[in-house]
TITOR-795182 format. One record per residue (C-alpha): residue in one letter; x, y, z. Coordinates in steps of 0.05 Angstrom, whole numbers, plus 32768, in hexadecimal, padded with zeros to 4 digits. Layout:
TITOR-795182
aXYZ;...
END
This chain:
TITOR-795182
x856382B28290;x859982B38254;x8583827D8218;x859D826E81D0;x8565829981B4;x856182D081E7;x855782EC8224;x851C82D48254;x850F830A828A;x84EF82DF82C0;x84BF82D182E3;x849E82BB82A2;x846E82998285;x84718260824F;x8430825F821C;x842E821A8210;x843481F281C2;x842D81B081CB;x8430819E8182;x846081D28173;x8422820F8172;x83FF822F81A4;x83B98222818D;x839D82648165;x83DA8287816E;x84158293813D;x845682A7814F;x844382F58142;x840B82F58165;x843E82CD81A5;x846A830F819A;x843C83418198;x8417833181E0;x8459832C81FB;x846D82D981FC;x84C182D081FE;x84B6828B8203;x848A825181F3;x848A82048206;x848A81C481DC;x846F818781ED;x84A5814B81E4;x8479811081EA;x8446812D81B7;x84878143817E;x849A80F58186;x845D80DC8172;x84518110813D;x8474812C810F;x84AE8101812F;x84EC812B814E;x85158116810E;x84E5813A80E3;x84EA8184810C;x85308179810F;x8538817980C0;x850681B080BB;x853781DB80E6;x852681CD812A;x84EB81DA8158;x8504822C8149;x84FB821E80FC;x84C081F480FA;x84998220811F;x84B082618109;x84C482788154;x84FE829E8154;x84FB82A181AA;x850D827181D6;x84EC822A81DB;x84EF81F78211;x84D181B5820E;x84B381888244;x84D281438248;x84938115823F;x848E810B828E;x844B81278299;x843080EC826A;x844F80BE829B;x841080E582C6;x83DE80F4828F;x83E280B58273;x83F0808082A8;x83B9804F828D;x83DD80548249;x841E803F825E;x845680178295;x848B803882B8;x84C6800C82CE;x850E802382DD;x8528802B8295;x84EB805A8281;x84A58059826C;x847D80398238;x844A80548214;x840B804481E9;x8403807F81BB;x83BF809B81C2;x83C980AA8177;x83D1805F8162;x83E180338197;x841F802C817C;x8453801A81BE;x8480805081D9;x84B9804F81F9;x84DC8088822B;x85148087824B;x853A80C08269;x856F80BB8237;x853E80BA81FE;x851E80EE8213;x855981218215;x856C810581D1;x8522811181B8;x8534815D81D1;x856D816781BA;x855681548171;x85168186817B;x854981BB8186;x852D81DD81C4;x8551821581EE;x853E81E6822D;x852A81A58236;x8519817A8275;x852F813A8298;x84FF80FF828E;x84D1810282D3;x849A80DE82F8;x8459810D8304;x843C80ED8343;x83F080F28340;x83CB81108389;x83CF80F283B7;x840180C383B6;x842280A383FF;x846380B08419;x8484807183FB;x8471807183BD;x848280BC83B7;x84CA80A783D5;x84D78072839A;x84BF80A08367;x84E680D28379;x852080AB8381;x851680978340;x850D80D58321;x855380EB833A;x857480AC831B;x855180C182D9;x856F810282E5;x85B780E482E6;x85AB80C982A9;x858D81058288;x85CC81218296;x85FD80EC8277;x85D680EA8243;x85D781298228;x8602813B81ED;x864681648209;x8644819681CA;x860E81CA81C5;x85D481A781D8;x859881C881FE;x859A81E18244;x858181B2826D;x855A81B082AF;x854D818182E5;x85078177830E;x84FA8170834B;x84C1813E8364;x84AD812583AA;x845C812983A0;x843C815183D9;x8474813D8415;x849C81738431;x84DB814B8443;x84E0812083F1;x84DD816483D4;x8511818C83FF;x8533814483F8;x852D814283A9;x8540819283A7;x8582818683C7;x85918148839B;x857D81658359;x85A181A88369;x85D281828374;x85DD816F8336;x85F7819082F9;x85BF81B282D9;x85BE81F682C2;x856D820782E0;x854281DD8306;x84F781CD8308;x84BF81B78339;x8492817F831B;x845781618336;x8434819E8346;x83EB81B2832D;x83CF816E832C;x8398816B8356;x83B68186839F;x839981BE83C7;x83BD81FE83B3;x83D5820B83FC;x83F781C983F6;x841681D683BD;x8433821C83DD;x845481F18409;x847381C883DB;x849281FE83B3;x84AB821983F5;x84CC81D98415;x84ED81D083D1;x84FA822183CA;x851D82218408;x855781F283ED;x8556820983A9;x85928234838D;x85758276837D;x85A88281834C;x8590824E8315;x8551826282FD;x850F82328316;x84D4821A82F1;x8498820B830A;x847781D782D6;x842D81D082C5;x8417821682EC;x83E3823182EE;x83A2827082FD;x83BE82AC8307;x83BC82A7834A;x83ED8275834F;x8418828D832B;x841E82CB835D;x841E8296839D;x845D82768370;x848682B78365;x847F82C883AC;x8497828583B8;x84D482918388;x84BC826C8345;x84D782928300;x84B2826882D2;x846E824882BA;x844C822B8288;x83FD82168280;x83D1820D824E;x839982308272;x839D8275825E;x839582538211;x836482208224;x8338824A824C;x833582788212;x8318824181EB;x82E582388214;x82CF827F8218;x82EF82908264;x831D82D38267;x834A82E0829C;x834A832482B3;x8369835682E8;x832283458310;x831A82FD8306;x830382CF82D3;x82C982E482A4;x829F82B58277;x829282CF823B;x8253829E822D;x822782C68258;x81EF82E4823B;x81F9832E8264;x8227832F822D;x8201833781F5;x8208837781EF;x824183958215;x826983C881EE;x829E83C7821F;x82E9839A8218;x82EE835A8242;x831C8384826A;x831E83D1826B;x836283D58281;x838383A58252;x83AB83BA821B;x83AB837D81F0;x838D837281A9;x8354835B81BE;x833A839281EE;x834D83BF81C2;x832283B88183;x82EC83888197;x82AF838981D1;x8292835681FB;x8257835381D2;x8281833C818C;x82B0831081BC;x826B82E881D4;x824D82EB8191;x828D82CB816F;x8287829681AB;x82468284819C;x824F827E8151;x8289824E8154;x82B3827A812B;x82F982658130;x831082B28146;x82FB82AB8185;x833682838194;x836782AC8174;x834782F1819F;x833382C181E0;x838382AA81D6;x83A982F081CF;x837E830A8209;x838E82D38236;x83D182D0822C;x83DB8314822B;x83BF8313826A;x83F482E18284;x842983098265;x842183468279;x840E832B82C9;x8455830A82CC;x8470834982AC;x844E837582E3;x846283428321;x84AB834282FF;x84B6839282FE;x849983918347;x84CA8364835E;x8507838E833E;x84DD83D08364;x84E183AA83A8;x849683AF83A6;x8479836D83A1;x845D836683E3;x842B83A483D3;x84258374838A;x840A833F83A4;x83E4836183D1;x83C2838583A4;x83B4834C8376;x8398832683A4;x8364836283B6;x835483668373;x833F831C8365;x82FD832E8390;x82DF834D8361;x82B483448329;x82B482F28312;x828682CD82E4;x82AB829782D9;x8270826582F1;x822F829882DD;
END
């Protein structure tokens, strides 16, 4: 996938900044475990520092200090996260800010303007995130919606070098609105395209079949992103499904909270068998982290509240993430990814703590 700032060999993963960081990492540390690009949250840059204020500072690129590429989310998933907070009609959404209280208002073509002044490589349509379940009906109307806010996503956007921009495509967890919504937001002028709704709540079988009904009428020429995903295993289930990109803040939230992802499983650093183990969190990870430091200073650092923990828990994770895609990417361009998959799914049954 060809950007403004670079290259993004996909699939590929997004490390999420919200605020314009991802927490205990700077933009060396995003480089050195592998990250090409990193997500910004729109609806969280509008409330602070305001988008006027990154654009003087030179953009989301210069205000962060990320020379990569950046895409930003479009404030949607608040329409989700935040549904007690706020009203949806057909011009857009209102918010209460949960910083304030101060009202909010959304619409689609706000939204892309918001974008456009953060500077991102990509930005997204304004969207509704359907919560699970949700009935046929209202699934139909949101959707409907959705692709009308899409429309005017479009005209709204400025003609002269503004951001790549991608459509979504909704239909909660109904076959027929989301091979519906595919075909109408492919449709449409849009340089990639996006699956929304996903990862909030539903069985992950379901969700497989959601991807697919929506994969099967999707352009595989324009790249597709598959918002909000996920554990490691989804993101395999998703590439085999055709998905190039992700984005989730659990590889850096999970690190907060002491839980490593590894080639095996999940392991919880917490747990007092690791009080004094000399060995890395993972012995066949070449990050940072496994390199200099053992599970022993990893648990005590935990324990002790000191702020490195997030900064090693962080590169691991995400190195983790990084390098997975990387691996799932190379045996795709091999022609080996059956024998991939297969393989990381036998390995998942080993050793995991997460729960101990």
């Amino acid at each position: 996938m060809t950007t403004a700032h670079g290259p993004v060999p996909t699939p590929a993963f997004m490390p999420v900044g919200t605020k314009a960081s991802v927490k205990a990492m700077g933009p060396d540390d995003l480089e050195r475990v592998g990250a090409r690009m990193v997500l910004a949250n729109t609806y969280h840059l509008l409330l602070r520092p305001g988008p006027e204020v990154v654009r003087r500072m030179g953009g989301l690129h210069g205000f962060m200090s990320w020379s990569g590429p950046i895409l930003t989310d479009s404030g949607g998933f608040q329409v989700f996260s935040l549904a007690e907070l706020g009203k949806l009609t057909e011009e857009g959404v209102t918010f209460q800010s949960h910083l304030d209280g101060a009202r909010v208002f959304l619409s689609p073509e706000k939204a892309v303007a918001i974008q456009e002044a953060l500077g991102p490589d990509i930005m997204m349509c304004l969207d509704e995130c359907l919560p699970y379940p949700c009935d046929h009906d209202r699934a139909a109307a949101s959707t409907d919606r959705t692709g009308r806010w899409a429309r005017r996503s479009l005209a709204a956007r400025n003609p002269e070098g503004a951001p790549t921009l991608f459509g979504i495509v909704q239909g909660g967890m109904h076959a027929d609105l989301r091979r519906r919504a595919a075909e109408e937001i492919a449709g449409l002028d849009f340089e990639g395209l996006a699956l929304g709704g996903l990862a909030v709540g539903e069985p992950a079988g379901l969700r497989n079949e959601m991807v697919e009904a929506a994969a099967e009428v999707l352009p595989v020429e324009r790249p597709l992103y598959l918002m909000g995903l996920g554990a490691p295993e989804d993101l395999i289930e998703s590439i085999a499904r055709g998905a190039d990109l992700f984005d989730c803040v659990l590889p850096t939230r999970n690190a907060r909270n002491g839980q490593f992802f590894t080639r095996t499983g999940r392991l919880a650093i917490k747990n007092a068998r690791f009080r004094e183990d000399a060995g890395p969190v993972d012995d066949e990870c070449a990050c940072y982290t496994c390199r200099r430091f053992s599970r022993a200073y990893l648990r005590h650092l935990y324990h002790s509240g000191e702020l490195l923990a997030y900064r090693l828990n962080t590169i691991h994770n995400l190195h983790y993430y990084l390098s997975l895609v990387a691996e799932a990417r190379q045996a795709v361009i091999e022609g080996r990814f059956k024998n991939f998959y297969r393989d990381f799914f036998a390995r998942r049954s080993g050793e995991n703590d997460s729960d101990q």
